[in-house]
C-alpha positions as CSV (number, residue, x, y, z in Angstrom):
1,X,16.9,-27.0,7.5
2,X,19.1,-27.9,10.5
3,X,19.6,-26.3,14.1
4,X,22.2,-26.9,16.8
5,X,22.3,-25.9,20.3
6,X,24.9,-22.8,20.9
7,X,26.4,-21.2,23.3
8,X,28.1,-17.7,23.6
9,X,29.8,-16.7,20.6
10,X,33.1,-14.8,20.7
11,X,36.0,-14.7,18.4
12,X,39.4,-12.6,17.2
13,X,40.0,-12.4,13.6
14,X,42.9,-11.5,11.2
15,X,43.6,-12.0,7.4
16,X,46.4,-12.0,4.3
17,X,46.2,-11.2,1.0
18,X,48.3,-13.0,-0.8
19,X,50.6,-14.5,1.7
20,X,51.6,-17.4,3.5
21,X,48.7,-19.5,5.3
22,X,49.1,-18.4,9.1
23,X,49.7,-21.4,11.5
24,X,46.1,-23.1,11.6
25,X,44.6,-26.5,13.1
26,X,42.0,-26.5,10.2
27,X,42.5,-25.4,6.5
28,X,39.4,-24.7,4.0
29,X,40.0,-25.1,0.5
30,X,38.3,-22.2,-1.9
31,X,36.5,-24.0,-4.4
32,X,34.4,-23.0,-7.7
33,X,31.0,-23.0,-6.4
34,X,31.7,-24.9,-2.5
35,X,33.8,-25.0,0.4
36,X,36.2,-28.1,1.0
37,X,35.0,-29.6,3.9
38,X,32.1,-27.5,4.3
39,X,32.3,-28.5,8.2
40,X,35.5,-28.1,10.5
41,X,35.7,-28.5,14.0
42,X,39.0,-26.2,16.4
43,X,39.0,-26.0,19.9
44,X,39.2,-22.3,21.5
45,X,41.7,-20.6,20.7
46,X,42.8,-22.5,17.3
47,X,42.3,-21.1,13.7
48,X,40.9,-21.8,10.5
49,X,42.4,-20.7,6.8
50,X,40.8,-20.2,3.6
51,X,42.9,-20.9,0.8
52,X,42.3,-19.5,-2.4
53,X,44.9,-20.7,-4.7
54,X,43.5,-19.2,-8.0
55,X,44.3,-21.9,-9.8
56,X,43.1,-22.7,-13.4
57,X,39.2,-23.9,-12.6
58,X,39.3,-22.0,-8.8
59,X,40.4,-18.5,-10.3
60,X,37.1,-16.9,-9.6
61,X,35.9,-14.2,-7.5
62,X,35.4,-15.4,-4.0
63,X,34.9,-14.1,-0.3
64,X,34.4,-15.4,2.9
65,X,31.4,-13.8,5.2
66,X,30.2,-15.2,8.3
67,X,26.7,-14.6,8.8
68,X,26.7,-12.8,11.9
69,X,28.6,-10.0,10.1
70,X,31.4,-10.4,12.5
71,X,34.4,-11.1,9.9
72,X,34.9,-10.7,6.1
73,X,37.3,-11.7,4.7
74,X,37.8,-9.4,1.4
75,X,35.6,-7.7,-1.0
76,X,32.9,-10.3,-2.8
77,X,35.0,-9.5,-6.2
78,X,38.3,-10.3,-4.9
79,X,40.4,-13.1,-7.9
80,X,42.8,-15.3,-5.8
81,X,45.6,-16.0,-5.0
82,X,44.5,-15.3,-0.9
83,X,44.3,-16.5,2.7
84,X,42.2,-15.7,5.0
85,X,42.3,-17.0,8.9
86,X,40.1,-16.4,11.6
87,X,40.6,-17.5,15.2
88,X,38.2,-18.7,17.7
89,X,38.3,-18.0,21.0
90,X,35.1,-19.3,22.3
91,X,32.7,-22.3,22.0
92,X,30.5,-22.3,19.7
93,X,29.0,-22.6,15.8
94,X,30.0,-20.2,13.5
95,X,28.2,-20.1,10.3
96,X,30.0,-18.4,6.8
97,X,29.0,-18.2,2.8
98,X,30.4,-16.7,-0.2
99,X,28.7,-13.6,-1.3
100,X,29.3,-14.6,-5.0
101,X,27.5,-17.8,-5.0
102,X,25.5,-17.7,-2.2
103,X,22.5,-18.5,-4.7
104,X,24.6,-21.8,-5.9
105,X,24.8,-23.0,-1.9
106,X,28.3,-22.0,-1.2
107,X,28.3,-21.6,2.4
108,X,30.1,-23.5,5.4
109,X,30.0,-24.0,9.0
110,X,32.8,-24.0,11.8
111,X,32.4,-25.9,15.1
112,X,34.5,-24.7,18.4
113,X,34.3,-27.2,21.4
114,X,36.5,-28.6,23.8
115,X,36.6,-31.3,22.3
116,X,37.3,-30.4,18.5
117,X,35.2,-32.2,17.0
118,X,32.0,-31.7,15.2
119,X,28.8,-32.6,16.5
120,X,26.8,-35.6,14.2
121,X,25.2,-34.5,11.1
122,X,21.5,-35.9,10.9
123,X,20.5,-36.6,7.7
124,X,16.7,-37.6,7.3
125,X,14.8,-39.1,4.2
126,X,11.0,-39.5,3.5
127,X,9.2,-41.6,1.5
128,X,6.8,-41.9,-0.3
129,X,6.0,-37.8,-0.4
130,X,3.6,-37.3,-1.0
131,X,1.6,-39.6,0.6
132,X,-1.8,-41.1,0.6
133,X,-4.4,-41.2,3.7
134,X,-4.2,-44.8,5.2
135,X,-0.5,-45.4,3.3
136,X,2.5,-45.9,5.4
137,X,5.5,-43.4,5.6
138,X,9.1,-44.6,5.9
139,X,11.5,-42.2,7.5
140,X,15.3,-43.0,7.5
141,X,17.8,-41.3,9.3
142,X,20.4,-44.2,8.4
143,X,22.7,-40.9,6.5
144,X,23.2,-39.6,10.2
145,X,26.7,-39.7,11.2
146,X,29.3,-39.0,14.1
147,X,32.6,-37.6,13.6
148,X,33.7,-39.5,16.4
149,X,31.8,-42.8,18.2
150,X,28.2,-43.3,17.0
151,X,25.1,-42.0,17.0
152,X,23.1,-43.5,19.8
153,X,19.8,-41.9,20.2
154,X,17.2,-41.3,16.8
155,X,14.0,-38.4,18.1
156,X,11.6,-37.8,16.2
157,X,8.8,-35.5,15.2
158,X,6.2,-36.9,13.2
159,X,3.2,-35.5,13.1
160,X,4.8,-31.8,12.8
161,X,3.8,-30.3,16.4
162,X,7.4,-29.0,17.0
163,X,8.1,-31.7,20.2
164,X,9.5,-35.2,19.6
165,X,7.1,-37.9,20.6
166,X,9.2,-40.7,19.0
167,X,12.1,-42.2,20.3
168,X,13.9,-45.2,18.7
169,X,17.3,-45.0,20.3
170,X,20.0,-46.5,17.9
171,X,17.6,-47.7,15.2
172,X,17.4,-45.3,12.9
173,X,14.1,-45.8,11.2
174,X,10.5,-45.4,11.9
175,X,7.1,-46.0,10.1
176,X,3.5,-43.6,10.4
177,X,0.3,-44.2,8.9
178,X,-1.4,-40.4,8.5
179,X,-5.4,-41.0,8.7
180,X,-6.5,-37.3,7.5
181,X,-5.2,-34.6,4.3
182,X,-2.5,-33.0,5.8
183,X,0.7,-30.6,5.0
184,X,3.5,-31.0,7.9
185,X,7.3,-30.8,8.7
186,X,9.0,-33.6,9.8
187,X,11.8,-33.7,12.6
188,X,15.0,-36.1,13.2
189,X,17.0,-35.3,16.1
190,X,20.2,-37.2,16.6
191,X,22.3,-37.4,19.4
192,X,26.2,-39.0,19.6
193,X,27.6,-41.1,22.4
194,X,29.7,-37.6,23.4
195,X,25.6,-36.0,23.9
196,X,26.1,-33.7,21.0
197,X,23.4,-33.3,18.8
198,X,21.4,-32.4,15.4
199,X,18.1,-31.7,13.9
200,X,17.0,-31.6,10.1
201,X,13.9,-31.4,8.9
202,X,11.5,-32.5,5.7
203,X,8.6,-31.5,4.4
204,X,5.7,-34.3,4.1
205,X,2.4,-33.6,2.4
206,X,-0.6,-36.3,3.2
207,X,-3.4,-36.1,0.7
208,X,-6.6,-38.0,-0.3
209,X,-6.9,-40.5,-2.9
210,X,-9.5,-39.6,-6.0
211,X,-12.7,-41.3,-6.2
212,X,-14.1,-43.1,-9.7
213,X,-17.6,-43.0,-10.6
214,X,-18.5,-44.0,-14.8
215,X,-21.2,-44.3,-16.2
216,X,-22.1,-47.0,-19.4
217,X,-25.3,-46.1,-21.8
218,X,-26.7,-48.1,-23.2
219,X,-26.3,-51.1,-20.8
220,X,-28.0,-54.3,-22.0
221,X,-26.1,-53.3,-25.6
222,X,-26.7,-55.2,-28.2
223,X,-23.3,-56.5,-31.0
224,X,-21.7,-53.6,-33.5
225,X,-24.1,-50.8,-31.2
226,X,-21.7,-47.9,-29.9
227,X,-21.3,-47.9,-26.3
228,X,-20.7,-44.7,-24.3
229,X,-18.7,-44.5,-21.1
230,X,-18.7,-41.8,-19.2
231,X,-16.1,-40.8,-15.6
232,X,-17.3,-37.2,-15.1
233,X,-18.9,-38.0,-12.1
234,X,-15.2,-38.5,-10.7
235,X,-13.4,-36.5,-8.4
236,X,-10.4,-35.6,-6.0
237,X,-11.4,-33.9,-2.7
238,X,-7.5,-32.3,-2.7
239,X,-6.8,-31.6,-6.4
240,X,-8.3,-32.8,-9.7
241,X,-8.1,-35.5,-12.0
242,X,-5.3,-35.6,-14.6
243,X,-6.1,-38.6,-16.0
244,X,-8.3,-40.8,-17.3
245,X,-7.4,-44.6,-18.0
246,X,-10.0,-47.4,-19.2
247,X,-9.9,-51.1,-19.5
248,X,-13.0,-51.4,-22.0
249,X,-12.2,-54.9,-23.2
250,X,-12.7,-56.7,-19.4
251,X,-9.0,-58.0,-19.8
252,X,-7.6,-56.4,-16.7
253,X,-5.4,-53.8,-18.3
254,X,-6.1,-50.2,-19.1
255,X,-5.6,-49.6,-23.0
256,X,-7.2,-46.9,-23.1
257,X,-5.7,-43.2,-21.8
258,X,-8.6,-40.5,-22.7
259,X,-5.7,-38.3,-20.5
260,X,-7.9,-35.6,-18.9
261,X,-10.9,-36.0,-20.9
262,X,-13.8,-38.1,-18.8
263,X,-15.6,-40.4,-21.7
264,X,-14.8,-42.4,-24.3
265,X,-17.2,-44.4,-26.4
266,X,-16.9,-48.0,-28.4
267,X,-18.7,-50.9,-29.9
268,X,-18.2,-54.8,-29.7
269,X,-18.7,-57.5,-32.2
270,X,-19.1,-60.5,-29.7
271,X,-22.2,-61.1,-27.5
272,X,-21.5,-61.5,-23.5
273,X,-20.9,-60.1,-20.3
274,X,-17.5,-58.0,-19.6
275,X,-16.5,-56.0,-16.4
276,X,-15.4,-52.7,-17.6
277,X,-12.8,-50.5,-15.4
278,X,-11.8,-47.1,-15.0
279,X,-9.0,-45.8,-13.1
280,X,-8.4,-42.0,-12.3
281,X,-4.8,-40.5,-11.2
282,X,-5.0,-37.3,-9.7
283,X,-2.3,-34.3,-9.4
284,X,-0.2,-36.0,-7.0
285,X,0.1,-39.6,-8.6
286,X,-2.9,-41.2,-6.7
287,X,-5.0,-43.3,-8.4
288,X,-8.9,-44.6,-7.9
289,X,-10.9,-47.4,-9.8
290,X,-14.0,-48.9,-10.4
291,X,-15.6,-51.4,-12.2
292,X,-19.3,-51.8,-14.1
293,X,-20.5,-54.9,-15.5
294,X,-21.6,-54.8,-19.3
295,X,-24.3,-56.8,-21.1
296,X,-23.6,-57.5,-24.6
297,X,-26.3,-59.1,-26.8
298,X,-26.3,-60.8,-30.3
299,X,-29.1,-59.4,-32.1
300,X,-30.4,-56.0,-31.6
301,X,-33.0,-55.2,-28.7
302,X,-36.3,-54.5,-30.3
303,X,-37.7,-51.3,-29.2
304,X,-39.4,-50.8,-26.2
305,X,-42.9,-51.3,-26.8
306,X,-45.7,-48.2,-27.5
307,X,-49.0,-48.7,-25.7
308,X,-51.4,-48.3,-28.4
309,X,-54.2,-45.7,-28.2
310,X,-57.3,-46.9,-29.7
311,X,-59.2,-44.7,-32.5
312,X,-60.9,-41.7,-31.6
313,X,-64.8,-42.9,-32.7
314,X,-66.9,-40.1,-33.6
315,X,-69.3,-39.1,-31.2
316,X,-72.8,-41.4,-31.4
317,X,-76.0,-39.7,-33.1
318,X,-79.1,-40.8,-30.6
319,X,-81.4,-42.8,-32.2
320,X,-84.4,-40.8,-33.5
321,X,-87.8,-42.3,-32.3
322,X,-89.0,-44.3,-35.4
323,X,-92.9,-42.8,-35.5
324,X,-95.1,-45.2,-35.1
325,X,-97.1,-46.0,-37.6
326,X,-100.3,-45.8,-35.9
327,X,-103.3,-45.6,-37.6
328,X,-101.6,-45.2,-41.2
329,X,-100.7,-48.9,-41.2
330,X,-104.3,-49.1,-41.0
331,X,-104.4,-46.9,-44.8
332,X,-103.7,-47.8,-48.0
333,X,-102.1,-46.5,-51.0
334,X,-101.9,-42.5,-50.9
335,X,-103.6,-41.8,-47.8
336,X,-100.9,-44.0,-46.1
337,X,-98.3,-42.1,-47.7
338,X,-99.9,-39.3,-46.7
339,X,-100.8,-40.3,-42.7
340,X,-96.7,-41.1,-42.8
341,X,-95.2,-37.8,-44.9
342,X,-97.3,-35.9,-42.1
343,X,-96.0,-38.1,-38.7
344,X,-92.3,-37.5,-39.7
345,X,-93.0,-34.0,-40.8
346,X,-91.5,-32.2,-38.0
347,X,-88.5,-34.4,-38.4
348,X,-85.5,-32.3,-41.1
349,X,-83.2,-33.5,-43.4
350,X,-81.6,-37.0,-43.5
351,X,-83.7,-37.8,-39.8
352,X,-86.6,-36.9,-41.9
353,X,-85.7,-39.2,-44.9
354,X,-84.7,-42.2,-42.6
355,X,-88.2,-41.7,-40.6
356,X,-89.7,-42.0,-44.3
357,X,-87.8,-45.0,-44.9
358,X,-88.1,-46.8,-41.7
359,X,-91.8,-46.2,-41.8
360,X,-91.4,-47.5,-45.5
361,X,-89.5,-50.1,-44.8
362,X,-92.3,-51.6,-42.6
363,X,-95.0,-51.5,-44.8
């Protein structure tokens, strides 16, 4: 987009169809798709002719239409051969287009000062855009030009508030470093020794570099073991990842492209230790890495160790009081068997046996 500082407009036009050019200080050719030169200069009260010749390759339906609405040339379907003059009378810049191709940027501009002479053209570049946080951003306006002299003064407009904070005189570049995610428009103001003067703009879009975060499982690995990597856990605060890229081997490159899928998995045949990479590229180009370290082992890792539970051990059976004896030790024969069958009497089953036998046992 360009602007340039008016004054009053005024002017008296005429046209022929299909005549002779009127006396003119300028002359427009009628092209396929553009104007030749798109930018004339006249001093009041000098003209300016479109010629249509309709010539093989020019013989298509053209107009001329200024944009104020002030002067039209012919109908928008109108074949050559045709002229068409206009003739200003006062200073200022007078803006025209084609109604046919308006869509294929046929349009023109006329300039009326005292001087005849157009003002400078300021011509602005950008680069890189977009741009990172923290990166530095070139902006050129070396394409700038003067019809006549130089351009002396470059103004600029950097961090898109609409004023311009940056003069550099004749040197017609600048740097910035942006420190925050940012979408802007960009200013260049020239000025030529004659204090005429010109303004383009560009668009400049700042954004945040993504961050990478992987994962490695298992990590001590042991040779032949698959090892799984996995970047999900990386992101971009302005966008989203678009790809994926993985140096697995430790040699500094990225072999692997996993595109926009986050893991990838492998296994190695040599023991050591590697540093293992990943590096991210978002929707805008930017790119992220990080590294993990990998421990690769000869043999397989035995498992990690199970603490053993001891057996459950069935509950203990109290000890039964073995009877005394008493006086049957002091017996013989049946009677003792007797005096001992009647002590562990009121002991049952098997406690009742192993009285017997204790008591037995002792005899």
């Amino acid at each position: 987009m360009r602007r340039i500082v008016v004054g009053v407009v005024a002017a008296a036009v005429s046209a022929s169809a299909a005549g002779p050019a009127l006396a003119a200080n300028q002359t427009v050719g009628v092209r396929d798709v553009f104007f030749e030169p798109p930018r004339v200069a006249v001093k009041p009260g000098e003209s300016v002719t479109w010629n249509n010749p309709g010539s093989p390759g020019t013989n298509a339906p053209h107009n001329v239409r200024f944009e104020d609405g002030s002067f039209t040339s012919h109908p928008p379907a109108t074949f050559g051969p045709w002229t068409a003059t206009r003739t200003f009378t006062t200073d200022g810049v007078f803006r025209y287009f084609c109604e046919v191709h308006v869509g294929q940027g046929m349009s023109g501009v006329v300039y009326v000062n005292a001087a005849g002479i157009p003002p400078p053209l300021a011509a602005l570049t950008v680069s890189p855009h977009p741009a990172q946080v923290g990166q530095a951003v070139s902006f050129n306006g070396a394409g700038s030009s003067a019809s006549q002299g130089s351009i002396v003064k470059h103004e600029w407009d950097l961090d898109g508030n609409g004023s311009f904070e940056t003069d550099t005189g004749a040197t017609a570049t600048v740097s910035r470093v942006y420190t925050a995610a940012q979408t802007l428009t960009t200013k260049l103001r020239v000025t030529d020794n004659r204090g005429a003067t010109d303004e383009t703009t560009r668009p400049l879009r700042i954004h945040a570099a993504p961050s990478a975060s992987f994962t490695v499982s298992p990590n001590a690995a042991s040779t032949g073991q698959v090892v799984s990597f996995n970047g999900g856990a990386s992101s971009d605060p302005d966008g989203s990842i678009s790809k994926y890229e993985w140096d697995l081997d430790g040699n500094g490159s990225f072999e692997t492209d996993t595109f926009t899928t986050p893991t990838t998995s492998r296994s190695y045949s040599s023991p050591g230790a590697l540093t293992v990479r990943l590096r991210v590229t978002d929707g805008d180009g930017a790119t992220g890495e990080t590294t993990r370290s990998l421990q690769l082992n000869h043999y397989p890792l035995p498992p990690p160790l199970t603490p053993v539970q001891p057996p459950l051990q069935p509950p203990l059976t109290p000890l039964q009081p073995r009877p005394r004896p008493g006086k049957c030790s002091k017996l013989k024969g049946k009677r003792r068997a007797a005096c001992i069958r009647k002590r562990c009497r009121k002991l049952k089953g098997a406690k009742r046996r192993a009285c017997v036998k204790k008591v037995t046992r002792k005899r």
